[in-house]
C-alpha positions as CSV (number, residue, x, y, z in Angstrom):
1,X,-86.7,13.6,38.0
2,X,-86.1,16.8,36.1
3,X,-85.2,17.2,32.8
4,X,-81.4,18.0,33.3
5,X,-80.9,14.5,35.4
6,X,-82.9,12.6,32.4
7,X,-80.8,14.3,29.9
8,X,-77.4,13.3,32.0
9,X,-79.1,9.3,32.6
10,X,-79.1,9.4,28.9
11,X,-76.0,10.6,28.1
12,X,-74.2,8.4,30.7
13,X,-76.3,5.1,29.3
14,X,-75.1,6.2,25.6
15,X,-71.6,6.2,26.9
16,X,-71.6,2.8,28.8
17,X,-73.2,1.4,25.7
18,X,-70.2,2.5,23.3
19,X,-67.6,1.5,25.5
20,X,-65.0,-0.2,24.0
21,X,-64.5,-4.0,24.0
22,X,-61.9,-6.0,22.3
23,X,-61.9,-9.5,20.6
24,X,-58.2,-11.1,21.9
25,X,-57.2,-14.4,19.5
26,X,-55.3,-16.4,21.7
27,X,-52.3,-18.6,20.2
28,X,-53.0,-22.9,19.9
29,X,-50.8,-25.7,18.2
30,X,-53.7,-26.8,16.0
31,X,-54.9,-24.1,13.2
32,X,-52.3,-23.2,10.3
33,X,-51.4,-19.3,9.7
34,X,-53.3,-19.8,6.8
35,X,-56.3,-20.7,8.2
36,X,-55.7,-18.1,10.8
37,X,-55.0,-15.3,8.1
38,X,-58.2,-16.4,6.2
39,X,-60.6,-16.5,9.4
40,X,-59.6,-13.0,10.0
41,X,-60.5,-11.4,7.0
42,X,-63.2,-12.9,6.7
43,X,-64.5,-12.6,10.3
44,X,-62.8,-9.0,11.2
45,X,-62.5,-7.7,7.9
46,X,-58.5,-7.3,7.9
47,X,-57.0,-6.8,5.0
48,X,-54.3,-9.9,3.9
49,X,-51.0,-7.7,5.5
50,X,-53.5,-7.0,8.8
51,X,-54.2,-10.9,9.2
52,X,-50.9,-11.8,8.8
53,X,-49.9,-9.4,11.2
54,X,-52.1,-10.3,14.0
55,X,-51.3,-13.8,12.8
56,X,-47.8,-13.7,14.1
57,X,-48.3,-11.4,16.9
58,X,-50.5,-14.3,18.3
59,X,-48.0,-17.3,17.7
60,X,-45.0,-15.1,19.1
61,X,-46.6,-13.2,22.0
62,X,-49.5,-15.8,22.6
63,X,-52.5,-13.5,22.0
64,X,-53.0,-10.4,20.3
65,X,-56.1,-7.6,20.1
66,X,-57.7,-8.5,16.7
67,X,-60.6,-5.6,16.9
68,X,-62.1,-3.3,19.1
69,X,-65.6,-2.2,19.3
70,X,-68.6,-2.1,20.8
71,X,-70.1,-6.2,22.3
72,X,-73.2,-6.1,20.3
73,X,-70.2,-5.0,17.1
74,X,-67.7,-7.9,18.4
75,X,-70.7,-10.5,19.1
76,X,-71.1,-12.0,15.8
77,X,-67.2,-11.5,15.0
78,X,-65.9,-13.6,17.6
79,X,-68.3,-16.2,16.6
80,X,-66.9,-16.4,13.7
81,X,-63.3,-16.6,14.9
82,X,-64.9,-19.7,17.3
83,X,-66.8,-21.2,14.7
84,X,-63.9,-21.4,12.8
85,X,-62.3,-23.2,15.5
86,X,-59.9,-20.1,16.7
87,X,-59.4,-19.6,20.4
88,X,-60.7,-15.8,21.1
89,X,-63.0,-13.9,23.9
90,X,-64.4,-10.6,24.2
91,X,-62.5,-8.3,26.6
């Protein structure tokens, strides 16, 4: 291989890796918007007014992109949102 395909294999690997993924909360009858509000800013780093936000965007529309990212970024947030008991998957 020369060295202009290797340097093209690595650029196009570097891209696929940061692709962008998103964590989408999906709505449910069961968690409060407070417990919502509080898993998001602690799991995504939202601030309060972000949360609350996303929040209602979930129990109007039904679901609602919460953050995007790379997987390996998302990974441990959506665990969080699952531990917590939150309906969400990685897009």
């Amino acid at each position: 291989m020369s060295t202009q395909e290797e340097v093209l294999e690595e650029v196009l690997e570097k891209t696929i890796d940061q692709s962008n993924n998103e964590i989408v909360l999906y709505n449910d009858d069961v968690n409060t918007f407070d417990h919502v509000i509080e898993t998001l800013m602690y799991s995504c780093e939202h601030t309060a007014l972000q949360a609350e936000q996303c929040a209602l965007l979930v129990h109007y529309k039904g679901k609602c992109t919460v953050k995007t990212g790379t997987y390996n970024e998302l990974e441990p947030r959506c665990c969080k949102l699952l531990d917590a008991g939150l309906s969400a998957e990685i897009v």
